[in-house]
Structures are given as structure tokens and as C-alpha cells.
C-alpha positions in Angstrom: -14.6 9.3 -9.3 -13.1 11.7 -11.9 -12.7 10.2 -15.1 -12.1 11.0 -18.7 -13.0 14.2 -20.3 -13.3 16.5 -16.9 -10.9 19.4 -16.7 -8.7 19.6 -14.1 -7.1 22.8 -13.7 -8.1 23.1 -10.2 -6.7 19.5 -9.3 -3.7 20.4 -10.9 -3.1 24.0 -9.1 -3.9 22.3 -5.8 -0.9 20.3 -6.0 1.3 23.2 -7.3 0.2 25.2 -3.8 0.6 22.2 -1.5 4.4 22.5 -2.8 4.9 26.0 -3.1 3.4 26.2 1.0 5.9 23.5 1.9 9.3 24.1 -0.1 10.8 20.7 2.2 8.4 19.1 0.5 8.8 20.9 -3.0 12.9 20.7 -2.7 12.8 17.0 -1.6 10.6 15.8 -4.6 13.2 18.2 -6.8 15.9 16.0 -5.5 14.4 12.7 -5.5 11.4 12.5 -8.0 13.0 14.8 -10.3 9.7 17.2 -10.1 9.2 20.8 -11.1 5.9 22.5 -12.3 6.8 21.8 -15.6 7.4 18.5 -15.5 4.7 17.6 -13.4 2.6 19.4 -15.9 4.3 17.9 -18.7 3.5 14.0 -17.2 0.2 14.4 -16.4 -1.1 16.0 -19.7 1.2 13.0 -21.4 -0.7 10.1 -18.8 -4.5 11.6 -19.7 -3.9 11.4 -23.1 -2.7 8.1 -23.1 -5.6 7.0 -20.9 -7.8 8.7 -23.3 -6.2 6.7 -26.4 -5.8 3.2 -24.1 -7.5 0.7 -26.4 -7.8 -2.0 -23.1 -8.5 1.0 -20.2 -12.4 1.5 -20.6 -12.6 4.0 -16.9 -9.9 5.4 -15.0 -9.7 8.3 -13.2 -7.1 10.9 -14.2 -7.4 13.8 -11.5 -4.0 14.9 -10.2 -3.6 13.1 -6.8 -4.7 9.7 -8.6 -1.8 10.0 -11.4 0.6 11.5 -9.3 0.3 8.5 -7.2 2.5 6.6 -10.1 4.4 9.1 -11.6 6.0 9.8 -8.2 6.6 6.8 -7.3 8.4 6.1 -10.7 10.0 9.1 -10.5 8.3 10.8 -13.4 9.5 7.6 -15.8 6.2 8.1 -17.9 6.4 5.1 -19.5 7.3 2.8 -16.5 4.0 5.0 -14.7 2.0 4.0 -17.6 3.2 0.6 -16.8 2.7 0.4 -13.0 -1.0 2.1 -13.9 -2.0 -0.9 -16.2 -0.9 -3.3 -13.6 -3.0 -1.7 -11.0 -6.2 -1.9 -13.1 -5.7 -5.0 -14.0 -4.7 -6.2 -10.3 -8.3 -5.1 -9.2 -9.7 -7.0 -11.9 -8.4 -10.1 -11.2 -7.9 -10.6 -7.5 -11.6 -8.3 -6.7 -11.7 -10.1 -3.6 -8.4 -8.5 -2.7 -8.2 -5.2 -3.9 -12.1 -4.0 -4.1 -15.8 -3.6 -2.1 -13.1 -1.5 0.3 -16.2 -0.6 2.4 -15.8 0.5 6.0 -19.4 -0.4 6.9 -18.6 -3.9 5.7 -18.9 -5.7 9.4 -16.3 -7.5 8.8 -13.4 -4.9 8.3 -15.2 -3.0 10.5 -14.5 -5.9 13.0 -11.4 -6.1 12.2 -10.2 -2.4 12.0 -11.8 -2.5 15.8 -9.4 -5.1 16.6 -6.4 -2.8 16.2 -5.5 -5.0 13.6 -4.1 -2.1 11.0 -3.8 1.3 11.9 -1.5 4.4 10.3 0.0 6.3 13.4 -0.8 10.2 13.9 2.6 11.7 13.8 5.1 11.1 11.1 8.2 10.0 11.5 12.2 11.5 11.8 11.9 11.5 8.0 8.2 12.8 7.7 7.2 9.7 6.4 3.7 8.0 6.8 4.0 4.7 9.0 1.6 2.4 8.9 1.3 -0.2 11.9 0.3 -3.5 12.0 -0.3 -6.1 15.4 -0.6 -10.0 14.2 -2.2 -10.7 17.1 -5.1 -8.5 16.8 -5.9 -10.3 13.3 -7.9 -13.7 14.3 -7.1 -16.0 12.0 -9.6 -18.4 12.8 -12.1 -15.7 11.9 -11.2 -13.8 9.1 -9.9 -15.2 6.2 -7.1 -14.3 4.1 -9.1 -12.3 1.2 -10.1 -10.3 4.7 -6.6 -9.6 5.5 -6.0 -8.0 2.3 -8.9 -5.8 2.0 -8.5 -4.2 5.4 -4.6 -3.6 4.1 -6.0 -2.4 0.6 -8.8 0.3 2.3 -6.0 1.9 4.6 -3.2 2.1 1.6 -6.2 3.6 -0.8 -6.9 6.0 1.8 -3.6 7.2 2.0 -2.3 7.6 -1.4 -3.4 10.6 -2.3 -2.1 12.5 -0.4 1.0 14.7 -2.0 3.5 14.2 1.4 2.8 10.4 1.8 3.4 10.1 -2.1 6.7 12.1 -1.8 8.0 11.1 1.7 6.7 7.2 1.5 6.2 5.1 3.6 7.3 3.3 7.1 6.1 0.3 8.2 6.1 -0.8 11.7 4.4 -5.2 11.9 4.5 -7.0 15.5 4.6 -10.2 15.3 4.5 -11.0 18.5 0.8 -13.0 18.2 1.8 -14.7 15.3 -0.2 -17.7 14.9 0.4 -21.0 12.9 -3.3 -19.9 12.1 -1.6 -17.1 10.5 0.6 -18.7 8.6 -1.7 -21.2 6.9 -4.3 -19.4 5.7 -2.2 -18.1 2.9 -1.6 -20.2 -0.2 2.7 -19.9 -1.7 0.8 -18.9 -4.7 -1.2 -16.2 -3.2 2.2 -14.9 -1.4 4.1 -14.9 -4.4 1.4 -13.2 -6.1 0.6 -10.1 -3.1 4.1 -9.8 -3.2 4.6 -9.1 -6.8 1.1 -6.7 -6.0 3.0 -4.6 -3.7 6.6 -4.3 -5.3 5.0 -3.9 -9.0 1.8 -2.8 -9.1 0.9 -0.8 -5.9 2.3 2.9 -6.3 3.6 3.7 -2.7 7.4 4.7 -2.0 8.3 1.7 0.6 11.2 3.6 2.5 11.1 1.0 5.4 10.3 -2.0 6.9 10.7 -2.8 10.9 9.4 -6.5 11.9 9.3 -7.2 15.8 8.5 -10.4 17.8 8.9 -12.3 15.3 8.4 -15.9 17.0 10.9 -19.0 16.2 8.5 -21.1 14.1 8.0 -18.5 11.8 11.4 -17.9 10.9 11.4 -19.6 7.7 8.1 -17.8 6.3 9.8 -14.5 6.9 12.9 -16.0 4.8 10.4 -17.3 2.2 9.1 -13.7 1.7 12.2 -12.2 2.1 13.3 -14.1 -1.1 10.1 -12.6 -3.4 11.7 -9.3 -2.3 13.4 -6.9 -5.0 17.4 -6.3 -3.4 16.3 -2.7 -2.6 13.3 -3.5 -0.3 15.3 -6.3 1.2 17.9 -3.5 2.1 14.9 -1.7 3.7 13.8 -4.5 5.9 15.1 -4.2 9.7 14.6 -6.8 12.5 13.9 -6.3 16.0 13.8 -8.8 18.6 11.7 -6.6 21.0 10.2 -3.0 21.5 13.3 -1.3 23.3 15.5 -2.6 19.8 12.4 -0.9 17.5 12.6 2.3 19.7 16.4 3.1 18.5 14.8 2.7 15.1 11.1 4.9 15.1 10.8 7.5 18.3 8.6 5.9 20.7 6.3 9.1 20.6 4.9 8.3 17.5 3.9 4.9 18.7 0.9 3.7 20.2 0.9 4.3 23.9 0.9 0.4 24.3 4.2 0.2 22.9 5.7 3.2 24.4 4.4 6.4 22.9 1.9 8.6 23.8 -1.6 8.0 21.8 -3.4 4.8 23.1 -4.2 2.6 19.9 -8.2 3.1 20.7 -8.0 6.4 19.9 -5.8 5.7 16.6 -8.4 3.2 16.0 -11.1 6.1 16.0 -9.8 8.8 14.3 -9.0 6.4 11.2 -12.3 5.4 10.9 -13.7 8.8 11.3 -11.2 9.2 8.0 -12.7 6.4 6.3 -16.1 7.6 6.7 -15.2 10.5 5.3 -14.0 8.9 2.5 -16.4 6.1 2.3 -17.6 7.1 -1.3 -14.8 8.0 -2.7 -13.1 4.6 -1.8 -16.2 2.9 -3.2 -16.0 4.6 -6.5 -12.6 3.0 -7.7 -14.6 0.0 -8.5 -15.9 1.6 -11.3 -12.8 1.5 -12.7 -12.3 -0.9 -15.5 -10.1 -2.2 -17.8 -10.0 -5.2 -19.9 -7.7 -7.9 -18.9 -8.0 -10.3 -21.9 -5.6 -8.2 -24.3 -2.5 -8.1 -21.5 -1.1 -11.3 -21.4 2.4 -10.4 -20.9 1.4 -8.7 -17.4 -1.3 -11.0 -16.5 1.6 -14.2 -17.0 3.5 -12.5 -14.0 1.2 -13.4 -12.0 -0.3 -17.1 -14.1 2.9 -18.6 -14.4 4.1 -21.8 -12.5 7.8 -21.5 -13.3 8.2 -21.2 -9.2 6.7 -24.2 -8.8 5.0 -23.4 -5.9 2.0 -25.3 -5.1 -0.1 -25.9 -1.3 0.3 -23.4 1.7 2.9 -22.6 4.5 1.9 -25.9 5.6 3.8 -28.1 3.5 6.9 -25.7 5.1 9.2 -27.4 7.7 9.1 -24.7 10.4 11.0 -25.1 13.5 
């Protein structure tokens, strides 16, 4: 953990030579993220001292690859990074069963990493774009509970965000559906979607380019158009339907994918090597819990996710499915 108060000149120069080795990389975030050395250098000075002067944040880290995490995805908008940052403290804080003890010893993600249940592929795709995998019916439902689902999902995305391409390029998603259970379904509260949904749009700092769903069975087609409406307009423009494999292969190259679904790596051996990843990184992913902030000041953020102007009440099962 790198907190307050520890220079970081060599962070910082780190992620000046991964973009000077890579000028793709340095021209896309240029043209997208708006980011030069200056302004890079600019933003993160500007974010440590306004961590340093936060009267709520009492430990964050502010190493390079952490803050970049936000200020790329909001495009260098310091203000809306300083935003996005407060929310992800105070996410952690209030949904800890969610969004912390991200342990890959812990037997039960352990169990359910195994499984083949989340996985990011090995090769980027077209766009050079991280794409994280996901099989429903490698998830038992009747298992693991909900709180389980999200942790697996939290330990992979931590893993991966601090890396300078995934934070530039984004993110692909690729979920099959195909063992979709009503077990599935049910174990999630309308609150708790409404709320993980709001987590990932507003408070999670990835770039989500795209979205492909597969197999997505006919009794589940109303939760899909539930979550569909928590969606922002420019993520719902990044969600893609596929009724089967061949329709997803016109969408990702099959040679990224698992060998199960066309491509050339079986998932076991995907399964391994992200393990071996998480091991490595077992401490580091451990340490963000000492991360703190205090949540009792922050009412207008915390009321986002309070409020019962939705109305939603009871789980998927009080949803007429056909």
C-alpha cells in the first residue's frame, strides 16, 4: 500500500516510459484521454494534494497506477476523478462484503475461480482491449451466494486496473448465459442490483468499451431488460446480443477465446495462469483494505445508493418471467 507522504518519482516515470515504449498507446490516450506528460503530471500532483487536505479520506493510496486508474477513466476531469475516487472509498466501506477480504486463498473464491466461473482471456482483442470472460453456468448458485459473486468479480477487476493499457484501452466483456439458472436470478435482491449497477457505472474506474451477452435463455429475458434500464444511454449502446457462439465469433476473433468456445487456450489453463497472477499479487490486493475513509460526512453520495425513490423492494422473484 502506498499512501500519503511517500514520494513517487519513480511511479510517476514508470508510466511516462510505458508510453514513450508504446507511442499506440501514448497517441491513443492523446486522442482520447486528452494525456500528455504534463498533464498527467499536472493531475496527479493536483489529486495527492487534495487527498492530503481530504477532511473525510483518512488512507488512500496515491501511487501513479492507483490515481491514474480515475483520471483516465474521466478523462483527466480532475474534479469528476476526485469524485469517482470518493465514491470508490466509500463503496468499500459500505458494501465490505462486496468489494473487500479479496483473498485468493479464501476457499471459497478459490472454489469458484476453479470453476471457470470468471476468467480475463490471454490475448487482447482487435482493439487491444482487456476482455474479461464470464460462464453462468460454472457459478453454482445453490452454493455460493451473491456477496460471493461479487467478490470473485471485485478480486479480478482490482487485479487488473493498474495496469496503464487496460486503463487506456478498456475493457471487453464477453458473459454466457447459457447455464443461467432461476437460482441465478434469485439470489440477488432489486435493491442490490440497482445498487452494483450504480457501483460499476459511477464508482468503479474501468473504461467499459463493450459488452457481448450469449445464450441468454427465454425466462431471463426480462432481468436482462431490468438491468438494461439501470444502464447510462452510452453503455446501453455498448451492449451486443448473441444468440449463440458462431453470432459472438463475428464480434471477438475466436482465437482469443477459450478453446471450449472456439479459440485456442483451453479455459484450465486460463484458469491457472490467473491464479498464478493473483498469487502474486495476493498482498497487494489485501492491502486496499487499509484504505479508509469516513462515510458519515458524505450524504449526498451515500443517498445514491439509500434512496427508495425506485421503489424497488423483494428479488427477481416477484418478476413475471416467461
Amino acid at each position: 500500500m502506498v499512501i500519503m507522504g511517500v514520494s513517487h518519482e519513480n511511479d510517476d516515470e514508470q508510466q511516462r516510459n510505458v508510453l514513450d515504449a508504446n507511442l499506440e498507446l501514448k497517441t491513443l490516450a492523446k486522442v482520447e484521454l486528452r494525456e500528455d506528460d504534463e498533464t498527467r503530471a499536472h493531475a496527479l500532483a493536483t489529486m495527492r494534494e487534495w487527498i492530503a487536505k481530504h477532511p473525510d479520506i483518512i488512507n488512500c493510496r496515491t501511487d501513479a497506477p492507483f490515481l491514474l486508474r480515475f483520471l483516465r477513466t474521466k478523462k483527466f476531469s480532475i474534479l469528476q476523478a476526485q469524485e469517482m475516487l470518493e465514491r470508490y472509498l466509500i463503496i468499500r466501506e459500505i458494501y465490505p462484503n462486496w468489494f473487500r477480504q479479496l483473498d485468493v486463498l479464501d476457499s471459497t473464491i478459490s472454489d469458484i475461480l476453479d470453476n471457470g466461473y470468471l476468467v480475463p482471456l490471454l490475448e487482447r482483442d482487435e482493439f487491444g482491449r482487456c476482455v474479461i470472460f464470464s460462464n453462468a453456468g460454472r457459478f453454482d448458485p445453490y452454493k455460493h451466494t451473491a456477496a460471493d459473486m461479487a467478490r470473485v468479480h471485485s478480486l479480478v477487476v482490482e487485479s487488473l486496473m493498474d495496469d496503464a493499457e487496460n486503463q487506456i484501452r478498456g475493457y471487453s466483456y464477453v458473459n454466457d448465459e447459457s447455464g443461467l439458472l432461476m437460482g441465478h436470478i434469485t439470489m440477488w435482491s432489486l435493491t442490490d442490483i440497482r445498487n452494483m449497477t450504480r457501483c460499476i457505472q459511477y464508482s468503479t474506474p474501468m473504461r467499459h468499451k463493450s459488452t457481448h451477452l450469449i445464450n441468454i435463455p427465454p425466462y431471463a429475458t426480462k432481468v436482462f431488460e431490468f438491468v438494461n434500464s439501470l444502464l447510462s444511454d452510452k453503455l446501453k449502446n455498448r451492449l451486443m446480443f448473441h444468440s449463440n457462439i458462431e453470432e459472438l465469433h463475428n464480434s471477438i476473433n475466436p482465437k482469443i477465446l477459450p478453446k471450449e468456445y472456439g479459440g485456442e487456450v483451453p479455459l484450465a489453463d486460463m484458469i491457472s495462469e490467473l491464479k498464478k497472477k493473483l498469487l502474486a499479487k495476493r498482498e497487494q490486493l489485501l492491502a486496499l483494505d487499509d484504505m479508509k475513509i469516513n462515510v458519515n460526512k458524505k450524504g449526498k453520495i451515500l443517498s445514491d445508493f439509500n434512496d427508495n425513490q425506485t421503489g424497488l423492494e423483494g428479488s427477481f422473484r416477484k418478476l413475471e418471467v416467461d
